[in-house]
BAFI-3210 file (N, C-alpha, C; in Angstrom, 3 decimals, decimal comma, padded with zeros to 6 digits):
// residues 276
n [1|2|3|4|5|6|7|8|9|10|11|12|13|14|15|16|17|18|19|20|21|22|23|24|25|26|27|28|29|30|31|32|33|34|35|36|37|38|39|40|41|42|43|44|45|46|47|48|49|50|51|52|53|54|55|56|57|58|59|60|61|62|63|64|65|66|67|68|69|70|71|72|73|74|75|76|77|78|79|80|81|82|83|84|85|86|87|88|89|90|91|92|93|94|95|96|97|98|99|100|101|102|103|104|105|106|107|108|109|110|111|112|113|114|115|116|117|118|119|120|121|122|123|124|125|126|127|128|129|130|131|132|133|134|135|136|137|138|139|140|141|142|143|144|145|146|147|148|149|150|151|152|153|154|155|156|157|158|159|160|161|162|163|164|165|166|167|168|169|170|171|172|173|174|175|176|177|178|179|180|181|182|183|184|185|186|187|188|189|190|191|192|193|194|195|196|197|198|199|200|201|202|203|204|205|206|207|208|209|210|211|212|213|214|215|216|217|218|219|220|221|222|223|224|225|226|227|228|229|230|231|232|233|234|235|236|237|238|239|240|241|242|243|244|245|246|247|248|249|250|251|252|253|254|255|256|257|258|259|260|261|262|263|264|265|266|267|268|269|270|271|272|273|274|275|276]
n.u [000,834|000,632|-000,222|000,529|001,889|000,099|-000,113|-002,676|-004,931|-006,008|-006,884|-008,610|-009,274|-007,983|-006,126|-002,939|-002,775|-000,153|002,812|006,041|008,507|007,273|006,744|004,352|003,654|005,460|004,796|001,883|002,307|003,460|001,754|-000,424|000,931|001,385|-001,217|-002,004|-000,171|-000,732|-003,160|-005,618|-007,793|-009,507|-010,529|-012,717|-012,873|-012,157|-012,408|-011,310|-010,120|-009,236|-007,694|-007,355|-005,156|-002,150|-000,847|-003,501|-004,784|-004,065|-005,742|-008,087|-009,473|-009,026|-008,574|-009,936|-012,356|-014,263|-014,372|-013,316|-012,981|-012,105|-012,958|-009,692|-007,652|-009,707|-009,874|-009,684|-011,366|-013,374|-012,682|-012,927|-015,652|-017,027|-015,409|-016,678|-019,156|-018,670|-017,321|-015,980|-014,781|-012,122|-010,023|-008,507|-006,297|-004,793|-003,097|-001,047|001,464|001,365|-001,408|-002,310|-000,851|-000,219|-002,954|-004,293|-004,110|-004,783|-006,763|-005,328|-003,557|-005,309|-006,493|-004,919|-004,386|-006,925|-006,370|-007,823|-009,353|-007,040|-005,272|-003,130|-001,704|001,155|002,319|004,830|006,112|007,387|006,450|003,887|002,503|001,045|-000,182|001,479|004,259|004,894|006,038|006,202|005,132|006,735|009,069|012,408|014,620|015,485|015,135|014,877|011,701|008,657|007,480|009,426|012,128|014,628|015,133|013,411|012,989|011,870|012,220|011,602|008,256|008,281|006,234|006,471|007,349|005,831|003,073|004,128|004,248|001,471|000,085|000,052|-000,871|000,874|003,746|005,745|008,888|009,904|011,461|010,642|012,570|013,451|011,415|011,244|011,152|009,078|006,819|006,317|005,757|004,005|002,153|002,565|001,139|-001,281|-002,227|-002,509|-004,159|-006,105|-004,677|-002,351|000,380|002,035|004,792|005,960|008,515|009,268|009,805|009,841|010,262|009,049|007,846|009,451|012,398|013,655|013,572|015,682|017,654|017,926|018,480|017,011|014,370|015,577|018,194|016,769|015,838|018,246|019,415|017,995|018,838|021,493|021,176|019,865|019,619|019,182|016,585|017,642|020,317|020,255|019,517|021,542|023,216|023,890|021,236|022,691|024,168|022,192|021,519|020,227|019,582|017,704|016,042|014,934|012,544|011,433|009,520|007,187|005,613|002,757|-000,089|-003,040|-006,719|-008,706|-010,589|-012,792|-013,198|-013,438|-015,762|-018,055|-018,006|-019,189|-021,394|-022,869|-023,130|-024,352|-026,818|-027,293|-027,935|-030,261|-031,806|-032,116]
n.v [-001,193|002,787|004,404|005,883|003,687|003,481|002,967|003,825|004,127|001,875|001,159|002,087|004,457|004,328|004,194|002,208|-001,116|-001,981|-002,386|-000,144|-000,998|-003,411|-006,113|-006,535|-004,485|-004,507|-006,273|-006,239|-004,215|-005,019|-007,267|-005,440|-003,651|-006,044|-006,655|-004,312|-004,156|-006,528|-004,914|-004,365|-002,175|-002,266|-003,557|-005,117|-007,767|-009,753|-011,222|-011,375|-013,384|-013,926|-014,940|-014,743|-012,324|-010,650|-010,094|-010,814|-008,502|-007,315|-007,359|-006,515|-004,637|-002,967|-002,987|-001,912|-003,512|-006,930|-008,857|-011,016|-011,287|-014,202|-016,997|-017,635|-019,207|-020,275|-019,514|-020,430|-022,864|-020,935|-019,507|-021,615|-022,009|-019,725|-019,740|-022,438|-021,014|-018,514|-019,188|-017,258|-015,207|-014,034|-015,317|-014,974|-015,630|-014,129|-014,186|-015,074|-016,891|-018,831|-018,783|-020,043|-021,952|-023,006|-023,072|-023,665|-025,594|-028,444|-027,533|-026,013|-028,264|-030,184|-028,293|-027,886|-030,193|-031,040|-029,483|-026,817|-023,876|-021,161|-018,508|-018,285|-016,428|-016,380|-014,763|-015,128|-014,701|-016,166|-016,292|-015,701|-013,263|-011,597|-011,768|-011,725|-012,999|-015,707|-018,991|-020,179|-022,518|-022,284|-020,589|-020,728|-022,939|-022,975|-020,474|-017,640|-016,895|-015,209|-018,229|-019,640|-019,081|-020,486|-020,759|-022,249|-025,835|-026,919|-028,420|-026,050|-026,050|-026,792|-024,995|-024,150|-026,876|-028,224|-027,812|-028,594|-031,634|-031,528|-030,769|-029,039|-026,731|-024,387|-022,978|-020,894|-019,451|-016,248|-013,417|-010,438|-008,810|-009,264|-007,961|-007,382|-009,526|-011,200|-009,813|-010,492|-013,207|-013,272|-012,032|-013,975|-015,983|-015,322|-015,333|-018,160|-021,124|-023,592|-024,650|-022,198|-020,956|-018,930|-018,191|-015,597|-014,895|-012,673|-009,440|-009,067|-007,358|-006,123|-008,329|-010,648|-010,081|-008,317|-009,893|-012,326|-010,684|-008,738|-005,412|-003,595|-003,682|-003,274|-004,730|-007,173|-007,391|-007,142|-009,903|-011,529|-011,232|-012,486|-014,898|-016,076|-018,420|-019,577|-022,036|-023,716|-024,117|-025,064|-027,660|-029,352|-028,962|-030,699|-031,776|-030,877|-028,751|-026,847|-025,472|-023,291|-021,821|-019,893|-020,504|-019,894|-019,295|-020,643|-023,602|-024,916|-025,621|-026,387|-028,367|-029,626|-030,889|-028,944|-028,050|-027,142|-027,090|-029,940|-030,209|-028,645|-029,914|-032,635|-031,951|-030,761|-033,473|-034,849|-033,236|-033,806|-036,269|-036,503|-034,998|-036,982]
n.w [000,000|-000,559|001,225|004,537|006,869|010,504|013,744|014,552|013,010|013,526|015,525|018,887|020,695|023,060|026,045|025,730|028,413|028,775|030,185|030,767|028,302|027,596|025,568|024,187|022,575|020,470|019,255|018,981|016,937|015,005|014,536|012,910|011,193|009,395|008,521|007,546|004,993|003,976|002,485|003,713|004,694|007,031|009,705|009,388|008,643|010,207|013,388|016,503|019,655|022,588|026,093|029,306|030,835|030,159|027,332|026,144|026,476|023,839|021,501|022,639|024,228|022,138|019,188|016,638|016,024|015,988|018,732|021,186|024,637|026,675|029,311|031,173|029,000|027,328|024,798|022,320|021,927|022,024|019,434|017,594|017,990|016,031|013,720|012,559|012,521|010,828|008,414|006,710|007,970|009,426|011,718|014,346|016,890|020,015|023,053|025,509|026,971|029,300|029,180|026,253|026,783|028,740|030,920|028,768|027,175|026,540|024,642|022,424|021,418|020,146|019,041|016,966|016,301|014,734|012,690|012,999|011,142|011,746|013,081|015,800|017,537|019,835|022,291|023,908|027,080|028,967|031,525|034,034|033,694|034,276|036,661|039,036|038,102|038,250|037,994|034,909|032,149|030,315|031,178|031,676|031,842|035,554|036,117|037,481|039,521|041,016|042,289|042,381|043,780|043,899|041,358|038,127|038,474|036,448|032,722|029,749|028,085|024,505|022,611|019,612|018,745|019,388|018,345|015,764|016,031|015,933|013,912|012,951|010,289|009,398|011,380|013,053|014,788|016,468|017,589|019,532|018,849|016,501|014,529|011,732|010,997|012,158|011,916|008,519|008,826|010,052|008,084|006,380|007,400|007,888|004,637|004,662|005,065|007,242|010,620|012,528|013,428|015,300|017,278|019,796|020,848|024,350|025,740|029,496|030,988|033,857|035,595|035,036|034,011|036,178|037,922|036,815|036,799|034,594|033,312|032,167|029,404|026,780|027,398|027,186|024,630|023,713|024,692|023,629|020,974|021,156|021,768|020,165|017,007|013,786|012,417|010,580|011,170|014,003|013,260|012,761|014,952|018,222|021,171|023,894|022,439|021,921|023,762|025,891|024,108|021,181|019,233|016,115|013,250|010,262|011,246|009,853|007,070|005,160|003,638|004,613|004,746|006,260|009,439|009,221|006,347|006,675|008,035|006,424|003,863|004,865|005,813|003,336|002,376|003,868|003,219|000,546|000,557|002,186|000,590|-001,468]
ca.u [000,000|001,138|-000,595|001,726|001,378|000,145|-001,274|-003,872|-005,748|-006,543|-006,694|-009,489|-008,485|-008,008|-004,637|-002,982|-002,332|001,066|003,768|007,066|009,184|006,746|007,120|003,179|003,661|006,394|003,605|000,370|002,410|003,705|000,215|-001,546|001,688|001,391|-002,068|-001,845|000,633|-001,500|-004,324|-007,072|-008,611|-009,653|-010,353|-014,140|-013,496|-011,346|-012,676|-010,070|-010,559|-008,019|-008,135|-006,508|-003,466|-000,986|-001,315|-004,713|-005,321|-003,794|-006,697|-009,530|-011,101|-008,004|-008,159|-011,551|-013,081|-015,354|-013,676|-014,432|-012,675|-012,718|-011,975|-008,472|-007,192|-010,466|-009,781|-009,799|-012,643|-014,399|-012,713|-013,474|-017,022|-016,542|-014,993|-017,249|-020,342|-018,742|-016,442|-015,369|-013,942|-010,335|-010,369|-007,065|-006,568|-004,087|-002,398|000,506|002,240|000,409|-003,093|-002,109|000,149|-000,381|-004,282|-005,092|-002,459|-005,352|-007,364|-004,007|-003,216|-006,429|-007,148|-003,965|-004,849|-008,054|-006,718|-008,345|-008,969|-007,213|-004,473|-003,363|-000,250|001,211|003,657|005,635|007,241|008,392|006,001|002,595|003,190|-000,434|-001,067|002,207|005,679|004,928|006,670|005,143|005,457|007,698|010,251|013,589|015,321|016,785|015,350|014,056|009,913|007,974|007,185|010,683|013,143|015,434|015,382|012,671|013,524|011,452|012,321|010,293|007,495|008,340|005,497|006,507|007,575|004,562|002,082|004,478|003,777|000,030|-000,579|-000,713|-000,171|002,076|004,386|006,930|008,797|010,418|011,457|010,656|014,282|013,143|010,034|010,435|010,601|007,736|005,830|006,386|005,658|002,343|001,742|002,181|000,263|-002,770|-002,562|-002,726|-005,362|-005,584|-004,346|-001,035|000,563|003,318|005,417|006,937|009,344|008,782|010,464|008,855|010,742|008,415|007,388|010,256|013,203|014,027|013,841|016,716|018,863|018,022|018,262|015,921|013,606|016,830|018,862|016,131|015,861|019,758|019,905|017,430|019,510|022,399|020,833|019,104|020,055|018,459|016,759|018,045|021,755|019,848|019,085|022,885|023,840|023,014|020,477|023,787|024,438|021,497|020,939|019,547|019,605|016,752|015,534|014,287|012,495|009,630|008,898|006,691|004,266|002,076|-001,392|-003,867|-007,584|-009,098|-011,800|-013,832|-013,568|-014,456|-017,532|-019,316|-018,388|-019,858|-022,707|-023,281|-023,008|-025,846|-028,089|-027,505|-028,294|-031,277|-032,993|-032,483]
ca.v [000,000|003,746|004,861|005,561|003,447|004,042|001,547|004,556|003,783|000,298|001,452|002,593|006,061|004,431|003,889|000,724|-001,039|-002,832|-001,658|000,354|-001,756|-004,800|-006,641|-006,958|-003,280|-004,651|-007,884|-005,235|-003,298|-006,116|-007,770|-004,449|-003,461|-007,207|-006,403|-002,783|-004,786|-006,837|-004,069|-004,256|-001,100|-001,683|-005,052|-005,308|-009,464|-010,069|-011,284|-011,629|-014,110|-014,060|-015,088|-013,501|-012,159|-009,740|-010,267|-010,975|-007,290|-006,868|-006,631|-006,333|-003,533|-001,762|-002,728|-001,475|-004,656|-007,511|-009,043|-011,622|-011,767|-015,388|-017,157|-017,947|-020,346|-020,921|-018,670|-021,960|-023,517|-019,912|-019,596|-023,138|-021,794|-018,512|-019,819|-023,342|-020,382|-017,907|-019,469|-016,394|-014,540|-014,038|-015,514|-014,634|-015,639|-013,975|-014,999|-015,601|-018,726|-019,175|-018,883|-020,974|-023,477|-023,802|-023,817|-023,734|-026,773|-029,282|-026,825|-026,049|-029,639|-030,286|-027,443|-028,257|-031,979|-031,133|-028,276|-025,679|-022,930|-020,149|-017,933|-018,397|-015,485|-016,758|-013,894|-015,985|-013,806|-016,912|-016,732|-015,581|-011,832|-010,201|-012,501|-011,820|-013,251|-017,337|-020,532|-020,984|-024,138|-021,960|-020,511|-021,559|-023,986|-022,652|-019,317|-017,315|-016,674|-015,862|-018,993|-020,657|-018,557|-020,822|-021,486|-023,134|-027,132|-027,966|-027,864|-025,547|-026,612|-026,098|-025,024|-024,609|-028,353|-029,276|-027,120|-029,242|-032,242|-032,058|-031,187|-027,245|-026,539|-023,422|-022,507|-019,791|-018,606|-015,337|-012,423|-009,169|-008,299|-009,692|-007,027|-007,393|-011,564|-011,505|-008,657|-011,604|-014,506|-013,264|-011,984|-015,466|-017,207|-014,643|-016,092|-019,498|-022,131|-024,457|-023,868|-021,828|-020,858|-017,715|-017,785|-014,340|-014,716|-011,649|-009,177|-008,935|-006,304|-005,611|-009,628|-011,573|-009,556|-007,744|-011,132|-013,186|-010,247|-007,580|-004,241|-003,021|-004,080|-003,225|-005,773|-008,640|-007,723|-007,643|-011,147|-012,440|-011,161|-012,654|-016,426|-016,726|-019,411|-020,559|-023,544|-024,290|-024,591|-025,663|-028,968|-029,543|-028,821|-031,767|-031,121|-030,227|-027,178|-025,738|-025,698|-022,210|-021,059|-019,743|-021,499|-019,174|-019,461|-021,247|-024,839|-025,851|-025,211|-027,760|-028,221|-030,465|-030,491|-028,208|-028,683|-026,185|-028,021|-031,159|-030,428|-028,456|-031,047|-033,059|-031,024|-030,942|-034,737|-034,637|-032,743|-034,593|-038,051|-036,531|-034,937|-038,101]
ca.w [000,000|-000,429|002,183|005,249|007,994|011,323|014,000|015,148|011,832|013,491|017,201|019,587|021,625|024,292|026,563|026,232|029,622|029,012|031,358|030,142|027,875|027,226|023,990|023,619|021,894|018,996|019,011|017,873|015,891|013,709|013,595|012,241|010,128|008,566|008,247|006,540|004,033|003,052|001,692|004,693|005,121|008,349|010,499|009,597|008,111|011,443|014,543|017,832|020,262|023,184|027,121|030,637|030,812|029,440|026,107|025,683|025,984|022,349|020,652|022,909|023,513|021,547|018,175|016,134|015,363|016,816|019,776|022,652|025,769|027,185|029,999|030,871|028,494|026,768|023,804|020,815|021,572|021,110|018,214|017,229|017,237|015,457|012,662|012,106|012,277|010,256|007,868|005,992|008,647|009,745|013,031|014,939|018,641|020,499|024,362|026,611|026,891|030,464|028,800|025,382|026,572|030,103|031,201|027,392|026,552|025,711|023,274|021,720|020,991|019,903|017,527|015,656|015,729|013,886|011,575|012,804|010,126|012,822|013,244|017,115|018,149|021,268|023,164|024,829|028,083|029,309|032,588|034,382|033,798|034,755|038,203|039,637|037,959|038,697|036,854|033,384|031,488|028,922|031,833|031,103|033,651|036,711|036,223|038,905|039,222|042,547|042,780|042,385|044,532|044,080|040,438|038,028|038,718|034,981|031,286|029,329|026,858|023,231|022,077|018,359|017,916|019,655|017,447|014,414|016,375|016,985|013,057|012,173|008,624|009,629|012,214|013,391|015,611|016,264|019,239|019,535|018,491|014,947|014,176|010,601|010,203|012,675|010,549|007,510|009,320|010,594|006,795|005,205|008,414|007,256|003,483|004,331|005,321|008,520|012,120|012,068|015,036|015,781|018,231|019,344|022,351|024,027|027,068|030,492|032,253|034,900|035,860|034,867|033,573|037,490|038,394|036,820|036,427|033,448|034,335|031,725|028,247|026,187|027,823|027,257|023,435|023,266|025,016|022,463|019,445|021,487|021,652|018,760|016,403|013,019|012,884|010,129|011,969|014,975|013,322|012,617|016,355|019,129|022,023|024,163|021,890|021,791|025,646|026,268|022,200|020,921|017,651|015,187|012,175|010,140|011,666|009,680|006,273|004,566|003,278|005,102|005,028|007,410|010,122|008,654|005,039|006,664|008,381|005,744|003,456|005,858|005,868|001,927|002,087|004,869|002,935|-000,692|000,703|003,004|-000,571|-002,536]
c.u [000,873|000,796|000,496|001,014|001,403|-000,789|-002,234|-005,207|-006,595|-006,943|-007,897|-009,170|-008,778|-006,674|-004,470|-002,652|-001,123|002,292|004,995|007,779|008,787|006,823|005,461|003,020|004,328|005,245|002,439|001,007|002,834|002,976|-000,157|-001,034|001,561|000,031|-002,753|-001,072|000,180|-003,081|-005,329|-006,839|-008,794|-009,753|-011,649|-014,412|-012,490|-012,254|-011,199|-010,519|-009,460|-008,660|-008,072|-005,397|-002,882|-000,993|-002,575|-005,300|-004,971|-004,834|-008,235|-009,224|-010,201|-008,158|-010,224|-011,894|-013,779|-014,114|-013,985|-013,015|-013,300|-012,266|-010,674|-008,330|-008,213|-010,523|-009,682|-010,706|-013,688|-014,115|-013,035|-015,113|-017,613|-016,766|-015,670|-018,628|-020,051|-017,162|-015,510|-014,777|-012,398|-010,170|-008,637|-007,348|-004,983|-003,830|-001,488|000,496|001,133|-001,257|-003,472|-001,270|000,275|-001,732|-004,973|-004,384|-003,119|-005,678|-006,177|-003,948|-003,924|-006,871|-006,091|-004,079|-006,156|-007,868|-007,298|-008,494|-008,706|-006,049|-004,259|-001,289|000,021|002,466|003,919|006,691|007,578|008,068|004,628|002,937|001,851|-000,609|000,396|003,698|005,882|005,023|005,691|005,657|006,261|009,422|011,051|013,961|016,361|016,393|014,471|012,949|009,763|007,914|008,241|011,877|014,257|015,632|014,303|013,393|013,123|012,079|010,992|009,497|008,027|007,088|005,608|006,398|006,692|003,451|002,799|003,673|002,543|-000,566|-001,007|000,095|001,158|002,706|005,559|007,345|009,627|010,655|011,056|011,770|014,388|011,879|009,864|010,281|009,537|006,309|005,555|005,677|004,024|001,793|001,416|001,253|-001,184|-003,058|-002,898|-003,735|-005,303|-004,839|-002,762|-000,961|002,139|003,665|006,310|007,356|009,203|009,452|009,499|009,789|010,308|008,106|008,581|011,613|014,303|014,644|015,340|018,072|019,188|017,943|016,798|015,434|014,667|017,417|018,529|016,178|017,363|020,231|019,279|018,130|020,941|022,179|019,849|020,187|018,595|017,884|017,396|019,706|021,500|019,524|020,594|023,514|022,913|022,316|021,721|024,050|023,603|020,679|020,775|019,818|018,123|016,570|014,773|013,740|011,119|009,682|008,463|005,744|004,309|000,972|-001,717|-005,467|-007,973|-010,308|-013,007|-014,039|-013,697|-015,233|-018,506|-018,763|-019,115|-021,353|-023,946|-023,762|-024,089|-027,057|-028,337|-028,404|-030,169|-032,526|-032,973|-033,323]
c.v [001,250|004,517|004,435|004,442|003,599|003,079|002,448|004,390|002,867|000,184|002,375|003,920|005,522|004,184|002,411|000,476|-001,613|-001,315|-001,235|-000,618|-002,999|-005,132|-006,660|-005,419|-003,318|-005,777|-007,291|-004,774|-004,093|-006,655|-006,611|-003,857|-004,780|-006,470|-005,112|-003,153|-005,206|-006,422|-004,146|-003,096|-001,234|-003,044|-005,653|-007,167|-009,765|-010,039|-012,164|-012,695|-014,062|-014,050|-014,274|-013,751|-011,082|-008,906|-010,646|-009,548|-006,671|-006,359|-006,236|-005,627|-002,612|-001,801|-002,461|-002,696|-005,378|-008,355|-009,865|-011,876|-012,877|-015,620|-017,741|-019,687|-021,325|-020,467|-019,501|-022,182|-022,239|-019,635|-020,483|-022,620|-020,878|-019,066|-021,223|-022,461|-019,989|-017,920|-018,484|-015,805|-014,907|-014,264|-015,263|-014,612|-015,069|-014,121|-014,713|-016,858|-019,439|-019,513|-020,237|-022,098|-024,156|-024,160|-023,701|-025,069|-027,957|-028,988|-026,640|-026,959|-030,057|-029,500|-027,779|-029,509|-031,829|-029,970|-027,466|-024,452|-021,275|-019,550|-017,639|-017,838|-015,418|-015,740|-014,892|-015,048|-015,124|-016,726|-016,116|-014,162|-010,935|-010,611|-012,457|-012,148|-015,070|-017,912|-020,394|-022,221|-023,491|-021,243|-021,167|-022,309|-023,436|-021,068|-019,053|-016,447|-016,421|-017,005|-019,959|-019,577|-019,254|-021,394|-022,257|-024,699|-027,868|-027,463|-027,319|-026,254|-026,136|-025,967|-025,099|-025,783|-029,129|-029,392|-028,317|-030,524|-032,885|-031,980|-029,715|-027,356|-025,140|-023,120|-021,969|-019,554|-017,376|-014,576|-010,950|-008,291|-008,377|-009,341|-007,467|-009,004|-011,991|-010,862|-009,884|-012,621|-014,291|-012,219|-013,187|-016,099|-016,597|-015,070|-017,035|-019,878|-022,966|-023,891|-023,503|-021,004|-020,251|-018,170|-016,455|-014,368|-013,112|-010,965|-008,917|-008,064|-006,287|-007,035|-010,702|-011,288|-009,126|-008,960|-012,100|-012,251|-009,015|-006,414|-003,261|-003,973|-004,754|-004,644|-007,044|-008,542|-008,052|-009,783|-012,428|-012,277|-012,210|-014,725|-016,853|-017,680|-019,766|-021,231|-024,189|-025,170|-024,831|-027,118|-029,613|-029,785|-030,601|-031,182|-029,933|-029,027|-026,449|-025,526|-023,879|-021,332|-020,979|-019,890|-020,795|-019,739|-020,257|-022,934|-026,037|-025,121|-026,384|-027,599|-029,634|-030,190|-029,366|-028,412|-028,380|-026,930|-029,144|-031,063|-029,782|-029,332|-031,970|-033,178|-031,100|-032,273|-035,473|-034,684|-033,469|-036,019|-037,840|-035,877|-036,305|-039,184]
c.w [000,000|000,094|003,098|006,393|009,281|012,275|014,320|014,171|012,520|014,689|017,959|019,864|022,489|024,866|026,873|027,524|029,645|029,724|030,076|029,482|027,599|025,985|023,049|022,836|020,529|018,828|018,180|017,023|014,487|013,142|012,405|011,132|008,983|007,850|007,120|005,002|003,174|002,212|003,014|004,721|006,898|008,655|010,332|008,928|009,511|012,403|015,570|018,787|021,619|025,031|028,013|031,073|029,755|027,870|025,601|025,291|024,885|021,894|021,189|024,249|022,082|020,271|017,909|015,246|016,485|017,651|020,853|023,333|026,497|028,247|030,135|030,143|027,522|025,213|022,093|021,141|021,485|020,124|017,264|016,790|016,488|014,052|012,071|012,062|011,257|009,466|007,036|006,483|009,277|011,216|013,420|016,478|019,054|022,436|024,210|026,503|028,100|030,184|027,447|025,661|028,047|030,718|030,117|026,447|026,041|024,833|022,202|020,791|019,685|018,242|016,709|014,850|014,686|012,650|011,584|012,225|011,084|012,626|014,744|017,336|019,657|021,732|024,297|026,060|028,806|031,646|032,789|034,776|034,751|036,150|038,838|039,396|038,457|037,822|035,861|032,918|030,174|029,890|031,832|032,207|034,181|036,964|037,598|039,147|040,796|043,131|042,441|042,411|044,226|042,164|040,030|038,115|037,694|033,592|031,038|028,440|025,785|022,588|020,228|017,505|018,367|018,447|015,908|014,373|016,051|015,368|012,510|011,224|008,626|011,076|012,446|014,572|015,502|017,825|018,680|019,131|016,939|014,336|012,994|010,100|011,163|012,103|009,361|007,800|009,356|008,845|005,648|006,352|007,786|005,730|003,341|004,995|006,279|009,921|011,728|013,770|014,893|016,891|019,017|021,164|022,603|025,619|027,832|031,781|033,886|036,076|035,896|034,711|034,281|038,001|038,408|035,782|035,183|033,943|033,323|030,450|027,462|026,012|027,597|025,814|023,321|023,735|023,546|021,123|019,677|021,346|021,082|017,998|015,373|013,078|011,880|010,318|012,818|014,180|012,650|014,035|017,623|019,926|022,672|023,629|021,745|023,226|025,634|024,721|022,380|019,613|017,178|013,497|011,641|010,148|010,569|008,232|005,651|004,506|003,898|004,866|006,091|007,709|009,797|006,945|005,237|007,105|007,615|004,414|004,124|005,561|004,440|001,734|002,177|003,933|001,817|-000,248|001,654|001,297|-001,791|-001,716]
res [x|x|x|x|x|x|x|x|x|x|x|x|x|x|x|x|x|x|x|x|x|x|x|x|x|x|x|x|x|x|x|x|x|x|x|x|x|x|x|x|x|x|x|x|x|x|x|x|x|x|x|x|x|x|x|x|x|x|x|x|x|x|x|x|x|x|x|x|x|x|x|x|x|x|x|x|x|x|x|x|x|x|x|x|x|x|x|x|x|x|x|x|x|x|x|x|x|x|x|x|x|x|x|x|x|x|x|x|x|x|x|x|x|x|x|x|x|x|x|x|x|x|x|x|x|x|x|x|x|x|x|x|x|x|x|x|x|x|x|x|x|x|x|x|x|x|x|x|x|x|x|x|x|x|x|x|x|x|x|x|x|x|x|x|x|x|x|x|x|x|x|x|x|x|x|x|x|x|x|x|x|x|x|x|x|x|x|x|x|x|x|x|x|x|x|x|x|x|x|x|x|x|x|x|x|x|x|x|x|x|x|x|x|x|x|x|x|x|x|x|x|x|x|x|x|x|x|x|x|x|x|x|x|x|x|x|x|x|x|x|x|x|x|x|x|x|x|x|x|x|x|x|x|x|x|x|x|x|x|x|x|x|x|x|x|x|x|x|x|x|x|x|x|x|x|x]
***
């Protein structure tokens, strides 16, 4: 487009609530810049879906479109019903790791296992940023959370190689340190078909950051430019070498049915055999 861009185009008047230096600010602006890229006018074939927590407040109440706040971690299976009502629309769920991968970690699974026709942007801060600074199932091992003074004692989840795993036709990941291959990423995930699933590692200054040692935002994007790694030279390296790397890049694309093109086939199938 040759129009300039600007996320206020796409944006309520109202004040966002993320704290100084949060990443969920490079996270909207990359969606709505992807989004401006690819010609939308405005958000009116987009509906949001997203739970509680941090990042959920991306797009709801903020961005100017339709919007449901769910409860924590339920944010797929309302999109699940969204997008099997109203197949034409651009369903996009956005979350935290805590909401998508920790009390949302069956739906997850699940919607990928069935192909869900979705777009699901997980900010990964790498713990439970809005309820206090407590262990997530993506906190690295050993780090230090409220609720593990002494060091988390688990490996984290990968969510990316799960999402490969479980059966989504796309997947990425990326940091906040990498605006414009996350701008991309979430431009081709919006072209394609079937469940697709971002990842955008992301800083938590205020929750996590104080915690195991950053002194500011800065410092957390510089660490992420600092232990990034390919995947494509991540799948050269053994586990051993890539012990606290951060694995960048695209996972995963492929065409599968989708859940939404098998149940109104389905549906058609229904009705043929019920008028003959």
């Amino acid at each position: 487009m040759n129009e300039t861009f600007s996320v206020k185009k796409y944006l309520r008047n109202l004040k966002l609530p993320f704290c100084p230096g949060c990443g969920a600010f490079t996270v909207m602006n990359a969606f709505l810049k992807a989004v401006h890229e690819l010609g939308y006018e405005d958000l009116s074939s987009f509906v949001f879906c997203s739970g509680i927590g941090c990042s959920a407040w991306i797009p709801s109440p903020y961005f100017i479109a339709d919007s449901i706040h769910t409860l924590h971690g339920r944010s797929i299976p309302v999109a699940t019903g969204v997008k099997l009502m109203r197949p034409s629309l651009n369903v996009v769920v956005f979350g935290g790791d805590g909401d998508i991968v920790g009390i949302g970690l069956s739906h997850f699974i699940h919607a990928a296992r069935r192909n869900l026709d979705i777009l699901v942007i997980m900010v990964n801060n790498m713990v439970y940023g809005m309820t206090g600074g407590q262990v997530a199932p993506t906190t690295p091992f050993k780090a230090k959370t409220t609720t593990t003074p002494y060091g988390n004692f688990e490996q984290p989840l990968d969510a990316a190689n799960l999402a490969v795993v479980a059966g989504a036709n796309y997947v990425a990941r990326w940091t906040t340190a990498h605006q414009n291959e996350l701008k991309e990423a979430i431009k081709k995930a919006l072209c394609l078909n079937g469940f697709r699933f971002i990842e955008a590692i992301s800083q938590c200054p205020t929750a996590f950051g104080r915690r195991v040692g950053f002194k500011d935002a800065g410092e957390m994007v510089k660490w992420f430019k600092e232990k990034a790694i390919p995947i494509e030279q991540a799948k050269k390296l053994g586990e051993e070498d890539l012990t606290q790397k951060i694995i960048l890049g695209e996972f995963i694309q492929r065409k599968r049915q989708t859940l939404t093109e098998t149940v109104y086939s389905a549906i058609k199938e229904a009705s043929n055999v019920e008028e003959n």
